[in-house]
Structure formats: C-alpha cells, structure tokens
C-alpha positions, 0 to 999 in steps of 0.5 A: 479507549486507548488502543495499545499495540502488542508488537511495536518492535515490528517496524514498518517498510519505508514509505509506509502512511498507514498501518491498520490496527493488528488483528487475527487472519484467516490463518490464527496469525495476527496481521495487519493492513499496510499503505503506501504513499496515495498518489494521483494525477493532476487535473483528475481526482478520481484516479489514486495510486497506491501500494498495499499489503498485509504485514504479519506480526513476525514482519514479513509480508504476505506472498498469496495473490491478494495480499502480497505487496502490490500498486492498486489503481483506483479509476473510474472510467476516465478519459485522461490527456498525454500530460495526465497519461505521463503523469499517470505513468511516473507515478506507477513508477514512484509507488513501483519503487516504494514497493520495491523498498518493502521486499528488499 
C-alpha cells in the first residue's frame, strides 16, 4: 500500500534526515515527528546526538516543552576519554547549529 502525503508543498528545515508520516495530535491538528542529522562519538556506540521536533501541517513547529525543537542525548552510562568528551562536545555544537537552522 502506497502512503501519499497530503501536504507536500510543506517543506522540511535544513538538516532534516527523517520525517515521520502525518498524523492527527492531541490538539485535532495534523503533525508529524522531525530528526536531524544522528551524531556520535568515535570510540563509543552507545551515545547518539540528535535534533527532534514536531512539525505541523501549516509548517511551523511546536514551542510546548516536549515538542519544541530540541538536541536529545542518547547515553548510557559511559565513561568517556578527553578526545571522546571534545568530540562529544563539537558534535552538541554541530546539532546546536542545525537546530539553530530550523527556528530561523
């Protein structure tokens, strides 16, 4: 079954990987789930860096404390070396500026 997508003039903010499939939110209007780029740090599998969001139909994003344009970490409990830390680091910076991207 082929998914067509009822809002294809909405375009996605820069930076954007993944984009889930629209659907209807808590408030009756339509939305969808947004990702950025998934960053990690050499040497370390279990940590991911990403942007998240949820994007509605009329192509703003939502503000509210959940949903609103945000860098997510993914850790375990790790134990990270100063080379891992910076690279940990430069990559919150990275997303930080894709992010920026999205609200501008």
């Amino acid at each position: 079954m082929t998914t067509t997508n009822p809002f294809p003039h909405i375009p996605l903010p820069p930076g954007v990987e993944y984009a889930d499939l629209w659907g209807q939110g808590d408030g009756g209007r339509q939305q969808r789930l947004i990702n950025g780029i998934t960053r990690g740090v050499e040497g370390n599998s279990d940590i991911q860096v990403y942007n998240a969001a949820v994007q509605y139909a009329d192509g703003t994003l939502a503000q509210d404390a959940l949903n609103r344009p945000s860098v997510w970490i993914y850790a375990c409990e790790e134990a990270l070396s100063s080379g891992q830390a910076r690279a940990l680091a430069a990559e919150l910076v990275a997303a930080a500026d894709e992010l920026d991207g999205w609200t501008k």
